[in-house]
ZAMARGU-4260 file (C-alpha; in steps of 0.2 Angstrom, whole numbers, plus 5000, padded with zeros to 4 digits):
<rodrens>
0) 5153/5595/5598 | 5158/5588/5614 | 5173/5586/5621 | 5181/5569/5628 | 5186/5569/5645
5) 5206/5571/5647 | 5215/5552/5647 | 5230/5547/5655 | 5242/5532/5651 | 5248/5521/5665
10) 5257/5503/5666 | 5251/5493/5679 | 5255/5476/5684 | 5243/5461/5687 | 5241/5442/5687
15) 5242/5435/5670 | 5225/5425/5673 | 5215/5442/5677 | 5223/5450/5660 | 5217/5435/5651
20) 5199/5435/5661 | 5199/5456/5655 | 5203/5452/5638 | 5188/5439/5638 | 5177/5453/5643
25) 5183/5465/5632 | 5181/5452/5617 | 5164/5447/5622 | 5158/5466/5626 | 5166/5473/5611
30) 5175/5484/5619 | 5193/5490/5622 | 5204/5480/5638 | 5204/5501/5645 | 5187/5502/5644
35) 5185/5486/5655 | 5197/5489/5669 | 5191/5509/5669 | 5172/5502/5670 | 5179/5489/5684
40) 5186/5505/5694 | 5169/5515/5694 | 5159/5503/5699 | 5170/5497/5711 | 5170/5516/5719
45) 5151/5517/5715 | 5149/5501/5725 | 5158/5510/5738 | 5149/5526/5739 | 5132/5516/5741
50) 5139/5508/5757 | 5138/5488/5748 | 5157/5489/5745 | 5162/5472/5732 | 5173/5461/5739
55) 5188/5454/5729 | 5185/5435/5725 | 5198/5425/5734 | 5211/5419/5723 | 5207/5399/5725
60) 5192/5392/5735 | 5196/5372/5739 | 5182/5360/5733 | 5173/5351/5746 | 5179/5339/5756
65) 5167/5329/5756 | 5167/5325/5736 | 5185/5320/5739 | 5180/5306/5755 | 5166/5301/5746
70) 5176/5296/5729 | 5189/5287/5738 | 5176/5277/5749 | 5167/5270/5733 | 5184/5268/5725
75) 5191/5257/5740 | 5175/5248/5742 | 5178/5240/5724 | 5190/5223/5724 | 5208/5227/5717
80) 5203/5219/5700 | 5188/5232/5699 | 5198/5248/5703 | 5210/5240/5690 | 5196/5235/5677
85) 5189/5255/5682 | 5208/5261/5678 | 5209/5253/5661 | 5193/5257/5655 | 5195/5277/5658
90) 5213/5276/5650 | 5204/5269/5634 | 5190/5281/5635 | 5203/5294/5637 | 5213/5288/5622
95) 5197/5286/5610 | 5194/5304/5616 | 5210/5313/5615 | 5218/5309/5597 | 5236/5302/5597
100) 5248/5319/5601 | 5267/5322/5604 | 5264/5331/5622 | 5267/5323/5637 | 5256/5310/5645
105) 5257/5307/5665 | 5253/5288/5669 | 5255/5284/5688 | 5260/5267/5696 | 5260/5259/5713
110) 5274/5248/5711 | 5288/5247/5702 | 5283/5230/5691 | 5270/5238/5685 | 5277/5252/5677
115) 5290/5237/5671 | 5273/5229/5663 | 5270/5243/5655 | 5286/5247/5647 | 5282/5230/5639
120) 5264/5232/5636 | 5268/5250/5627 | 5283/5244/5616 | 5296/5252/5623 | 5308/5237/5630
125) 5309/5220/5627
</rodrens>
């Protein structure tokens, strides 16, 4: 019977989001979180050895700038009461959506009466 290779325990420190993206991996290989990061380290060295070494993604690639110009063009090319018409209609696409929950809900204003408006429109003053 063969014998399995010796084994070492060590603790090692890394991002949360890379543990979680290892035990993905490991879930959807069925295999241990080890086995993933080991198998990570020889084909990293392999990659090495055949002189096509694999560079580490960078942590956070920004989008395009372009996307971002081009949405705020279209949007500023509408009249106020499209943007605003625009604004309502995605608040109640996003409630019919989202059901009713107790977390919190960002809502943004340009001016100060409106979030007053709102207040009123929502219930919560009088």
């Amino acid at each position: 019977m063969p014998r399995k290779p010796p084994i070492a325990r060590i603790s090692i420190t890394i991002p949360a989001d890379t543990l979680r993206l290892a035990d993905e991996l490991a879930a959807k290989l069925d295999r241990p979180r080890s086995w993933v990061i080991g198998e990570a380290v020889r084909r990293w060295q392999a990659s090495i050895e055949a002189e096509t070494p694999v560079h580490p993604a960078p942590e956070w690639v920004p989008p395009p700038k372009s996307s971002r110009h081009e949405q705020l063009h279209s949007d500023m090319a509408l009249s106020i009461e499209a943007r605003v018409d625009a604004a309502e209609d995605a608040n109640r696409l996003d409630r019919e959506l989202q059901p009713p929950c107790r977390g919190v809900r960002l809502t943004l204003f340009d001016r100060y009466e409106d979030y007053l408006d709102w207040k009123k429109y929502e219930g919560i003053i009088r």
